[in-house]
C-alpha positions as a printed Julia matrix, in Angstrom:
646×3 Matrix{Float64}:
  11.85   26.99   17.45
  11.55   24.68   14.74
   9.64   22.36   13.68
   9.87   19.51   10.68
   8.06   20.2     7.61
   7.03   17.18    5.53
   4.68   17.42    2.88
   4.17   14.65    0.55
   2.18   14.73   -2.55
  -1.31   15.04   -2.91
  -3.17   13.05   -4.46
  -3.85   15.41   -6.91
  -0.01   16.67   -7.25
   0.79   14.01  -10.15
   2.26   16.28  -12.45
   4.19   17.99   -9.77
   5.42   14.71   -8.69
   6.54   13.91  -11.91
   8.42   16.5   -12.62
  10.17   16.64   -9.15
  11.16   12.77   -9.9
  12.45   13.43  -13.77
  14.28   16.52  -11.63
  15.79   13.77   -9.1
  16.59   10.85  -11.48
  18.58   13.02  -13.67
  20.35   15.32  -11.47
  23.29   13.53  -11.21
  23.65   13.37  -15.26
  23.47   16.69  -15.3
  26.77   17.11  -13.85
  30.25   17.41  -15.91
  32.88   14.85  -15.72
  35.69   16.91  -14.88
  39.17   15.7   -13.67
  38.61   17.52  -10.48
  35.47   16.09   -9.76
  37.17   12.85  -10.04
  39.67   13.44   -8.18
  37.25   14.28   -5.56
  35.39   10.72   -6.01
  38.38    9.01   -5.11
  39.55   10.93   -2.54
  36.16   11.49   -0.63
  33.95    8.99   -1.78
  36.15    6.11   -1.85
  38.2     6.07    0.61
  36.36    4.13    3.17
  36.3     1.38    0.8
  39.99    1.53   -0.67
  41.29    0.44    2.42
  38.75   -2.27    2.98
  42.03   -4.48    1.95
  44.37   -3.8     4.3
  41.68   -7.07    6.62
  38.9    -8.0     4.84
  40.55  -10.97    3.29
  42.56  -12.0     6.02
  39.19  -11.76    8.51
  37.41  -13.42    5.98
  39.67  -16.72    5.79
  40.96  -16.87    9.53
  37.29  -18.6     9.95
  38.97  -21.83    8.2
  42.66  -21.57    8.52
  42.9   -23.63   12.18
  43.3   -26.8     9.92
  44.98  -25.35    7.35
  43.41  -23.43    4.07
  42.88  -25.72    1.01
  43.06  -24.3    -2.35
  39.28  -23.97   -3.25
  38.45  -22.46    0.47
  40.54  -19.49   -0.76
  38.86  -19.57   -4.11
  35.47  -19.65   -2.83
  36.12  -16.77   -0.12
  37.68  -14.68   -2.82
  34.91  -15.21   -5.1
  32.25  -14.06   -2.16
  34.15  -10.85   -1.61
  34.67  -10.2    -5.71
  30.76  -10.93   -6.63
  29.95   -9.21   -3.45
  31.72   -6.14   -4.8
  29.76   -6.68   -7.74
  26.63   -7.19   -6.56
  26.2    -4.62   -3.67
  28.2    -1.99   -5.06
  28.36   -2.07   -8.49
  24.81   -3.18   -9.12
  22.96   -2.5    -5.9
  24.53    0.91   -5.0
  26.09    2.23   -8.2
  23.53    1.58  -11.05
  19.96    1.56   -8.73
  19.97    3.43   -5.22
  21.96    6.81   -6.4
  19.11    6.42   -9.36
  16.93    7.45   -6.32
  18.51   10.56   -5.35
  16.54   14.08   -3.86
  17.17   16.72   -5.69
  20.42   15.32   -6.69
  21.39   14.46   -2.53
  22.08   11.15   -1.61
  22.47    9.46    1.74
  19.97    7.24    4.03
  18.19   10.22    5.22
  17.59   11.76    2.14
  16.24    9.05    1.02
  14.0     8.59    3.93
  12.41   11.89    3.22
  12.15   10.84   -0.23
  10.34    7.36    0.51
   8.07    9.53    2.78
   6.09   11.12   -0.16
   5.43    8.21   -1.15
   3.35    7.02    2.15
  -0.2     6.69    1.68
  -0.98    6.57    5.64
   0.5     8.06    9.21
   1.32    3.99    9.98
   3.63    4.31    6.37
   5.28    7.06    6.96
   5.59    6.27   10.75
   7.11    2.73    9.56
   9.44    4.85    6.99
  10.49    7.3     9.99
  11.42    4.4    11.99
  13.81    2.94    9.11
  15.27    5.42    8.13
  16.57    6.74   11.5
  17.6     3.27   12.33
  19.88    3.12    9.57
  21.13    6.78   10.59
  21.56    5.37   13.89
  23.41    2.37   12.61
  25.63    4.89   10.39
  26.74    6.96   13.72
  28.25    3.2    14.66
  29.63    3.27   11.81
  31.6     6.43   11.43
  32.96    5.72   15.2
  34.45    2.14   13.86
  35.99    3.34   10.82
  38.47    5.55   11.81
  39.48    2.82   14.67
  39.82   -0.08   12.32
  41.17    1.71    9.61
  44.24    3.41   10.96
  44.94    0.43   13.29
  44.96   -1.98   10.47
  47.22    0.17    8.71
  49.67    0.66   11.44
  49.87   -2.96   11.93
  51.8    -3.16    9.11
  54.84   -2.37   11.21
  54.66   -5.61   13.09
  55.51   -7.3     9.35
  58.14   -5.02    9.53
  59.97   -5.7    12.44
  58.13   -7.59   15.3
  59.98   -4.88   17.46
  57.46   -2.69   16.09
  54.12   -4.24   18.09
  54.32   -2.06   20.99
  54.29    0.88   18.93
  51.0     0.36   17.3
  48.21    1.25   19.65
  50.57    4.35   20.67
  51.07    5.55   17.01
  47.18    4.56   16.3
  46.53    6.84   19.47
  48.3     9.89   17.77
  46.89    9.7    14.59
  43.61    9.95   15.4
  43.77   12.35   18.28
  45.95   14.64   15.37
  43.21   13.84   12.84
  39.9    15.47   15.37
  41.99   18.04   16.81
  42.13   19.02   13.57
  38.86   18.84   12.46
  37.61   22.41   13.72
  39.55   23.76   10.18
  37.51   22.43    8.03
  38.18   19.88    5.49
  39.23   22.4     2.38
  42.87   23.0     3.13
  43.45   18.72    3.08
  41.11   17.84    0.23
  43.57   19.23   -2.24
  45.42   16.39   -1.7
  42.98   13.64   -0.83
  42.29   12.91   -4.7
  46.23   12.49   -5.48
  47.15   10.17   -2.48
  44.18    8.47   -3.13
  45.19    7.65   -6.91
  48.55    6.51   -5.68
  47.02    4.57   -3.03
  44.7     2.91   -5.42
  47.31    2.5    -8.34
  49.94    0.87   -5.25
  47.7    -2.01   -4.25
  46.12   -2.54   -7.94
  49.61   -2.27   -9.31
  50.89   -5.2    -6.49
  47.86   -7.53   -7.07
  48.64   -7.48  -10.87
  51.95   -8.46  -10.38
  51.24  -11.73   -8.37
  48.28  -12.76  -10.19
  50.96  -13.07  -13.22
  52.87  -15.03  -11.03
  50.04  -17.14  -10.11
  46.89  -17.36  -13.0
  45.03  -19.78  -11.47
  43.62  -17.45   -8.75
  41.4   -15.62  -11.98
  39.31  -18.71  -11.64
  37.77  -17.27   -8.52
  36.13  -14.66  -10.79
  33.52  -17.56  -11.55
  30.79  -17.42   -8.51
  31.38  -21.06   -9.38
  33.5   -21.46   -6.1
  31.48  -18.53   -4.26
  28.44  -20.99   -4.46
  30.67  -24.78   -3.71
  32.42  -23.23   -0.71
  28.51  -21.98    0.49
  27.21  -25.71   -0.61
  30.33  -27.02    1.4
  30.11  -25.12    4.75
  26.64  -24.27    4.88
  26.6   -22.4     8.75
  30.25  -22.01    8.59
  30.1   -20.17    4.55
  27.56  -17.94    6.47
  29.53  -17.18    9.7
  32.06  -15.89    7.08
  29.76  -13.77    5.07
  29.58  -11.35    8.57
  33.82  -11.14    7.6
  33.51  -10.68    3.67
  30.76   -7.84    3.78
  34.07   -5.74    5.31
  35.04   -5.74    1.38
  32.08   -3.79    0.96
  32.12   -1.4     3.36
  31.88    2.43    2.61
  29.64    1.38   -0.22
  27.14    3.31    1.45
  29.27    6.61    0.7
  28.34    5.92   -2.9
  24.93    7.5    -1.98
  25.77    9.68    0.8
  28.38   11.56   -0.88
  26.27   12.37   -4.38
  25.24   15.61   -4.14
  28.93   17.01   -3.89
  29.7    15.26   -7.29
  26.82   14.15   -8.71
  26.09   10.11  -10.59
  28.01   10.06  -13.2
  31.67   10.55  -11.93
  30.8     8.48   -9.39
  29.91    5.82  -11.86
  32.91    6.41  -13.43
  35.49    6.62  -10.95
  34.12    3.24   -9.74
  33.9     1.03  -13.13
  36.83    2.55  -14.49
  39.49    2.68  -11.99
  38.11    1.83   -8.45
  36.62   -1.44   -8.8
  39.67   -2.75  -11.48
  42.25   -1.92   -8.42
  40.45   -3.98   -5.5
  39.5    -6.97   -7.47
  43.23   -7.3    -8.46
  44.38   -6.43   -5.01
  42.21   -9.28   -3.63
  43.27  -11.73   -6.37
  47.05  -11.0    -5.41
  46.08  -11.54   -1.96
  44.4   -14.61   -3.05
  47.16  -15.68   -5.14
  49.63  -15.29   -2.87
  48.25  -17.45   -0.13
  47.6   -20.26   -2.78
  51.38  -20.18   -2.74
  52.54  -20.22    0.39
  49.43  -19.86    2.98
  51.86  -18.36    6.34
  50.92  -15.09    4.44
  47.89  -15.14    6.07
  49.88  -13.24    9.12
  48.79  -10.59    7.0
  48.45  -10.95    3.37
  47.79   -7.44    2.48
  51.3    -5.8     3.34
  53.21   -9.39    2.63
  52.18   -8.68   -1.41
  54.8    -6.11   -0.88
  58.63   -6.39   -0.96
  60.54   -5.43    2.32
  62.0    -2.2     0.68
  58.64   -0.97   -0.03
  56.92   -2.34    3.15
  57.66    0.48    5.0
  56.7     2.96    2.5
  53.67    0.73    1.77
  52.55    1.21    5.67
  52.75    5.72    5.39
  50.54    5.31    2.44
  48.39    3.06    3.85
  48.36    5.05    6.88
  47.27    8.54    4.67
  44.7     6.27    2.95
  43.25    5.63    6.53
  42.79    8.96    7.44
  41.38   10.35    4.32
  38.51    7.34    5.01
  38.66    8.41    8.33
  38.01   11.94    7.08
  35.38   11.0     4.65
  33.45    9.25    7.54
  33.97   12.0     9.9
  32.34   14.71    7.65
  29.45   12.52    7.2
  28.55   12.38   10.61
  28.66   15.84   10.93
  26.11   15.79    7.8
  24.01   13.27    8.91
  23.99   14.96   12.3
  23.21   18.1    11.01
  20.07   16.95    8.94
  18.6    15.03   11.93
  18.58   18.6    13.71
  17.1    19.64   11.09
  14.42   17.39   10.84
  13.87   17.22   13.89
  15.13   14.35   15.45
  17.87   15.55   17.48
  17.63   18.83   19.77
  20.04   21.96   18.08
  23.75   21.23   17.87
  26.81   23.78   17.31
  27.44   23.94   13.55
  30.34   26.09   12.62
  31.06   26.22    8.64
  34.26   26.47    7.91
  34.41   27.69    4.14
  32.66   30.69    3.14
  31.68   29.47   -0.02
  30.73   25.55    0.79
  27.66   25.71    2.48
  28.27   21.42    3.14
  31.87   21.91    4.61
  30.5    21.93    8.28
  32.12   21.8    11.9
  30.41   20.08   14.65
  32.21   19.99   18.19
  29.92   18.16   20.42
  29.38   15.65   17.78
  33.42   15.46   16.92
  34.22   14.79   20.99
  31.89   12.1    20.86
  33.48   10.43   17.99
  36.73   11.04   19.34
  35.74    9.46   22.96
  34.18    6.44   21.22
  37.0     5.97   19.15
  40.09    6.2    21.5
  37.6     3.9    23.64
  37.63    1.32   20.81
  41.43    1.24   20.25
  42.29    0.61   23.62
  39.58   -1.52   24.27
  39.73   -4.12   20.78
  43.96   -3.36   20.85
  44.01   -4.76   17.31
  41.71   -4.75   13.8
  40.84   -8.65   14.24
  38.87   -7.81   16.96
  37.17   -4.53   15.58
  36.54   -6.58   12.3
  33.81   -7.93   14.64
  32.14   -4.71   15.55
  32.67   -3.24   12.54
  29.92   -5.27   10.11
  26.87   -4.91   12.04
  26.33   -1.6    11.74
  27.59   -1.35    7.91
  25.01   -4.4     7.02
  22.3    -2.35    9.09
  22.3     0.33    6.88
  22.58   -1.8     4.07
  19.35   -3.26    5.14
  17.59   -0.16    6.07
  18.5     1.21    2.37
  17.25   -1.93    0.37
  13.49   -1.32    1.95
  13.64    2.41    1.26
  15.06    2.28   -1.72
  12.37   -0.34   -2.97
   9.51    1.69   -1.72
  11.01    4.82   -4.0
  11.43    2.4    -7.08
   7.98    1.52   -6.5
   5.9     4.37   -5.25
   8.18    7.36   -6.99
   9.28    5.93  -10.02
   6.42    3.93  -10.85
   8.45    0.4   -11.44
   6.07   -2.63  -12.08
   5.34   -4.48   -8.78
   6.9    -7.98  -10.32
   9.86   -5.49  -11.27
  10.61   -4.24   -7.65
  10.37   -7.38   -6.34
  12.7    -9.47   -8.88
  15.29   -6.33   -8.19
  15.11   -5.67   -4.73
  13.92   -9.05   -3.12
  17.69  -10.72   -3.91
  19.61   -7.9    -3.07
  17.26   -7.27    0.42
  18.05  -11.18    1.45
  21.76  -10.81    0.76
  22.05   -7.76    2.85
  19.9    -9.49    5.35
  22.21  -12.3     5.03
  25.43  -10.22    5.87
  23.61   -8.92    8.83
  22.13  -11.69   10.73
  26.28  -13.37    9.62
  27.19  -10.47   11.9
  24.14  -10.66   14.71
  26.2   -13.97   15.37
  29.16  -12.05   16.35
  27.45   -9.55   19.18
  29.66  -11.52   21.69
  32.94  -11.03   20.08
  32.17   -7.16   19.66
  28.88   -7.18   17.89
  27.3    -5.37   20.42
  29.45   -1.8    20.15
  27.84   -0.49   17.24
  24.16   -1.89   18.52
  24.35   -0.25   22.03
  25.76    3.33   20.31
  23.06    2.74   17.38
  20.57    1.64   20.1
  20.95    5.04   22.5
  21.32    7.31   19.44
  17.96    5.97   17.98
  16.1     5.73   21.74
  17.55    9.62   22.21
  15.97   10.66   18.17
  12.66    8.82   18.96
  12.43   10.55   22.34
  13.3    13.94   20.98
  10.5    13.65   18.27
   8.11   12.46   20.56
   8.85   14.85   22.91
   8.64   17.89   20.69
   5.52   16.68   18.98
   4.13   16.71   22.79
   5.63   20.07   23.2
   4.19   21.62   20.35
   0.61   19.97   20.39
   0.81   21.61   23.97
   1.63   24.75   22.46
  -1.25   24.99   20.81
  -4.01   23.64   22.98
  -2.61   26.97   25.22
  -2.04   29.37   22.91
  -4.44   31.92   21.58
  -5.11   31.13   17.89
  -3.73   34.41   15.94
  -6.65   35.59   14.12
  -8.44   36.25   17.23
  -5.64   38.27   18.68
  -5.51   40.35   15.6
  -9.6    41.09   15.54
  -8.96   42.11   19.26
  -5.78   44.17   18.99
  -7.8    47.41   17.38
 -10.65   47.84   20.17
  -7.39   47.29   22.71
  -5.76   50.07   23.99
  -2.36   48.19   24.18
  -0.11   51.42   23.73
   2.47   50.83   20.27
   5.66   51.77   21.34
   9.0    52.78   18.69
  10.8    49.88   17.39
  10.76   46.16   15.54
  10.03   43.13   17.89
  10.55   39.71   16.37
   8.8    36.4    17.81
  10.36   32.97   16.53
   7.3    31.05   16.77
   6.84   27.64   15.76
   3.43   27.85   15.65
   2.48   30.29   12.86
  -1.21   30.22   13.48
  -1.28   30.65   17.25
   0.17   34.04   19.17
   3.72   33.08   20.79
   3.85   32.88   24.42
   6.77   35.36   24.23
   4.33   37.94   22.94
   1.4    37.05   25.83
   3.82   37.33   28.32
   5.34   40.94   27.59
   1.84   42.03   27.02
   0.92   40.94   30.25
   3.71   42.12   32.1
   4.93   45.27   30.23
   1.44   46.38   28.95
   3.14   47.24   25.25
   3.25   46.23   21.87
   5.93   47.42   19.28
   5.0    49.3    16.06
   6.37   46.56   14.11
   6.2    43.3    14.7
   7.33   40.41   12.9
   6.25   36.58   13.72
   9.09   34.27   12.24
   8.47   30.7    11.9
  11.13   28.29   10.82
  10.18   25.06    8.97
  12.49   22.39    7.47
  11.47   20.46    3.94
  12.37   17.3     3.05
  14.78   18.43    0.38
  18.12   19.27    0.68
  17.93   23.37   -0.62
  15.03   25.64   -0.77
  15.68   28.15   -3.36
  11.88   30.45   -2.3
  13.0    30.74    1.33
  11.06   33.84    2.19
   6.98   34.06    2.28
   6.03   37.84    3.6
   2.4    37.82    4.56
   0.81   41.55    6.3
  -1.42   40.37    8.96
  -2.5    44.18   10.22
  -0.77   47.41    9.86
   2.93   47.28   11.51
   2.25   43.04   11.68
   3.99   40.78    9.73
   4.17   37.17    9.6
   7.51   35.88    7.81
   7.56   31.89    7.09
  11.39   30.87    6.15
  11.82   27.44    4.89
  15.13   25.55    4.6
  16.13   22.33    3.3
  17.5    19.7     5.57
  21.59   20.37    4.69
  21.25   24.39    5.26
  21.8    25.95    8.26
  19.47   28.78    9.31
  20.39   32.44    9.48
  17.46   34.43   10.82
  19.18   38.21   10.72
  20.33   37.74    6.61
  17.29   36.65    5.87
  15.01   39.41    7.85
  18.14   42.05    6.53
  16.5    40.73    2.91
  13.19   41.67    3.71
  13.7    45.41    2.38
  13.83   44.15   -0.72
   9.69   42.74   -0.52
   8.46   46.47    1.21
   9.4    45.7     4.71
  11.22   48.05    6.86
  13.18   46.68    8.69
  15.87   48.06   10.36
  18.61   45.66   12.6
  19.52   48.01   14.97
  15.85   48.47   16.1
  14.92   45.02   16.08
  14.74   43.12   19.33
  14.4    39.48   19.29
  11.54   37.89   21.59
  12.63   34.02   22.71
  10.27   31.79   24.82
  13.25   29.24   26.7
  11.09   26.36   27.52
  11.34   24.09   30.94
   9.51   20.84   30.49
   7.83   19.31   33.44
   5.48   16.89   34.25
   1.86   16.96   33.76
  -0.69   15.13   35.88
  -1.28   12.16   33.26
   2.0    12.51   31.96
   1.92   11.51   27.87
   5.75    9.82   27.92
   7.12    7.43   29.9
   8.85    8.64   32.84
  12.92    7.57   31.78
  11.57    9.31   28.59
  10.62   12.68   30.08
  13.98   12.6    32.24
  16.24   11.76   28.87
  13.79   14.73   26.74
  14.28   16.98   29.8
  18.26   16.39   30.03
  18.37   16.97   25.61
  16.43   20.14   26.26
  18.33   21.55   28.93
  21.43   20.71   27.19
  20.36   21.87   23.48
  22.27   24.78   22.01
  20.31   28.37   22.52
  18.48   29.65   19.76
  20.58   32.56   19.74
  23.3    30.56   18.76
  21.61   27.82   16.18
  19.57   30.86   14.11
  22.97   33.27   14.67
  20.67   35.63   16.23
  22.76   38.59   17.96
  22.57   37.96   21.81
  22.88   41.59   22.36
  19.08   42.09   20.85
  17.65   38.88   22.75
  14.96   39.38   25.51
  14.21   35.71   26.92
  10.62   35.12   28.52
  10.5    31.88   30.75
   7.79   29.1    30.08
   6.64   26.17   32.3
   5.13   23.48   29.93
   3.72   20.04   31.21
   3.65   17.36   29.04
């Protein structure tokens, strides 16, 4: 019953545009830097990216170590994964793209929406559609790698333990992660509390061990010149840019920078990052980096060898809570992103259970939390180690990256009214470095490449279907539907007989009669004293705050248009509860709820390909009842049967 409600500017809208875009720049500025709220940086936004140490370095240099590693090779690596961390995250993510924010919520879809008012024809926003879901695509790929690589890498650290250890990873790994989704359906409130604190340890632990052998070992600060980043590139030319596809694994989780803004807002994300973030990796990857200049075995795993043996084992339960809180992070972000492509209108309706009743973003989703869990108990068994996953892992990251850099250029541009030259001396370099990481990783589709492009790949075929499909389905609508204006200059010279009580049609149509309505007329011969035709649209913002439009269409007739942003969930009997308050009577325990439950077949010149129709057929049948997705009371629900070839 819904239906996705774009509306970019008019041409005429300029001052309305610019004050929506003064609204979005400086949301994020708006909000107070509190200790809590950094504490909640670290432990949500971060923590994908605090653990990127535990095998980005090591993945990165086992390119070049058959021979042996000189001394500049691991200078020039470490200087591509510092200025990498400077260049994508600090500059790219932190200081431009959560500039670009919509109505203060980040994320690739979000910004999608956002780049959409600024298309000037259907081919634009059709092209901005088809980036934006790709990169939403790429980020479901994403969130199923994370949790695989992340608390396998960490549980490796047992095998520099004691080597009697190794058969006890994948087992352990196992555990953890089936504990972590069983858990998932109780929300994430009771273990945020102490995200932010293990988080601060965890970050203080590796910065604090990095310090202490770069002091033993100076020299590795040269690699802060990109000096060596750009000799070892000059040096190895194909080989430097096999690597890159290892490196960008330093960077990964940058794209929670954006995603997670609206729960915190810029500026402590800013400066959680610059002040305390960003100051623990670099000197966790210069220890690293310091220690293999002296003695290069370390590369067994350099990460938990910075360590002594007492605190190894201590080092590895840390590492392992730092794992799950990214794990976490990612987790609840698929159930966001999830949520908003319902929403939109790219997916067909999904369970969504909150689980606080005063966070309206603290979400459960259970189909889309046994499909994570599947894909990632598939991975660990399947990869048995994080060398292996490092493989799988960047391709999907670097396609988001990519799909980001060409939305967020279009905002900069379009939006925000940046020069031309300006845009492209900005966003040209950073689009050709995040092209670069990704085509470094299209050359590793045979060593696991191709994970996160087939789930990517069948999550974006099944959105494009769905869209198509309901487009189809609701052009068809009205082609067969009787506009509503005529019904209404018919109904008084009808002797339809009015009969006690409220009826409500969900209609996505709000011009046209609902079948539901022709078909109890035709069947039952009677019309309720009051009716009320609710349509549900979706805006591309993240909150509405006017929900409700009340419009009398003829005495007893109403016509009630509820709009919601793409993060809220619908609730159809609150808001109709509410309408006392505009004149309405309405009265719950009259009110019967009129569904139409579509079946989709095939028409004689069928508009969709035939493996399309069977895949929009199988989405339909298996979406999640109306009832359930608006929280309609099935008690009150009459369902009416419709045939509808498209």
């Amino acid at each position: 019953m819904q239906r996705p409600g774009w509306r970019p500017y008019a041409a005429g809208d300029k001052a309305l545009q610019a004050s929506n875009v003064t609204s979005e720049a400086t949301h994020g500025q708006r909000q107070p830097i509190t200790a809590a709220a950094l504490l909640g940086v670290l432990g949500i936004v971060y923590g994908d990216i605090g653990t990127s140490p535990l095998y980005a370095m090591r993945a990165a240099l086992l390119h070049f170590s058959s021979d042996g590693l000189e001394r500049w090779e691991i200078l020039g690596v470490l200087s591509l994964i510092i200025w990498s961390l400077i260049i994508v995250v600090t500059v790219k993510y932190v200081w431009l793209v959560t500039r670009a924010d919509n109505k203060g919520e980040g994320g690739i879809l979000a910004l999608m929406a956002l780049a959409q008012r600024a298309a000037r024809s259907e081919r634009g926003r059709w092209f901005i559609i088809l980036v934006g879901i790709a990169g939403a695509a790429l980020f479901f790929g994403d969130g199923t790698i994370t949790p695989a690589i992340s608390v396998l890498s960490a549980m490796e650290g047992l095998k520099v333990i004691s080597p009697a250890f190794e058969g006890a990873v994948i087992p352990l790994s196992l555990a953890v992660l089936l504990a972590l989704f069983l858990f998932q359906y109780r929300g994430t409130g009771s273990m945020g509390a102490v995200f932010g604190p293990v988080t601060v340890v965890w970050f203080g632990a590796i910065g604090l061990l990095g310090l202490i052998e770069v002091v033993r070992e100076p020299e590795v600060l040269l690699a802060l010149s990109p000096h060596y980043a750009v000799q070892f590139c000059v040096a190895y030319h194909l080989a430097a840019f096999i690597a890159l596809g290892s490196v960008v694994l330093a960077v990964t989780g940058a794209e929670a920078l954006y995603a997670d803004m609206g729960h915190f807002g810029r500026r402590p994300i800013q400066l959680a990052w610059l002040a305390f973030v960003l100051p623990a990796l670099a000197l966790n990857y210069l220890g690293q980096g310091a220690l293999l200049l002296g003695d290069r075995s370390a590369l067994e795993n350099p990460f938990y060898l910075l360590a002594p043996e007492w605190l190894r084992l201590p080092l590895v339960i840390i590492a392992t809570a730092a794992t799950i809180i990214a794990s976490q992070a990612m987790i609840s972000g698929a159930y966001s992103i999830a949520r908003q492509c319902v929403q939109l209108g790219f997916l067909p309706r999904l369970v969504v259970r909150h689980t606080s009743e005063t966070e309206e973003g603290q979400i459960y989703m259970p189909q889309v939390n046994f499909a994570l869990l599947m894909g990632v108990l598939i991975l660990v068994v399947s990869f048995h180690n994080s060398d292996s996953l490092a493989a799988a892992y960047g391709l999907a990251v670097t396609g988001t990256f990519v799909a980001t850099s060409i939305l967020a250029g279009l905002v900069f541009r379009r939006i925000f009214n940046w020069a031309l030259p300006l845009v492209i001396a900005v966003f040209t370099p950073l689009f050709l470095l995040d092209l670069s990481f990704f085509l470094s990783n299209v050359l590793k589709i045979p060593d696991g490449g191709w994970v996160p492009l087939v789930l990517g790949g069948a999550i974006f075929t099944m959105m494009l279907t769905w869209h198509r499909g309901r487009n189809l389905l609701f052009s068809r609508f009205r082609q067969d539907s009787l506009p509503l204006k005529s019904f209404l200059a018919r109904l008084p010279q009808s002797r339809t007989t009015r009969v006690p009580g409220i009826a409500v049609f969900m209609t996505s149509q709000a011009d046209y009669v609902p079948n539901a309505l022709l078909h109890n007329l035709k069947h039952n011969k009677v019309l309720h004293e009051r009716v009320l035709f609710v349509t549900v649209s979706v805006e591309d913002v993240p909150q509405v705050r006017n929900r409700r439009h009340v419009e009398e269409l003829a005495p007893g007739i109403h016509r009630i248009s509820l709009c919601y942003g793409f993060q809220e969930s619908p609730n159809i009997p609150k808001e109709l509860e509410d309408l006392r308050e505009v004149g309405v009577n309405y009265d719950p325990m009259q009110a019967s709820y009129f569904l139409g439950r579509e079946t989709v077949v095939a028409s004689a010149m069928p508009k969709m390909a035939r493996w399309q129709q069977w895949l929009f057929g199988i989405m339909s049948r298996n979406s999640v009842p109306a009832t359930e997705f608006f929280r309609i009371p099935s008690d009150r629900v009459v369902e009416l049967g419709v045939r509808v070839a498209i």
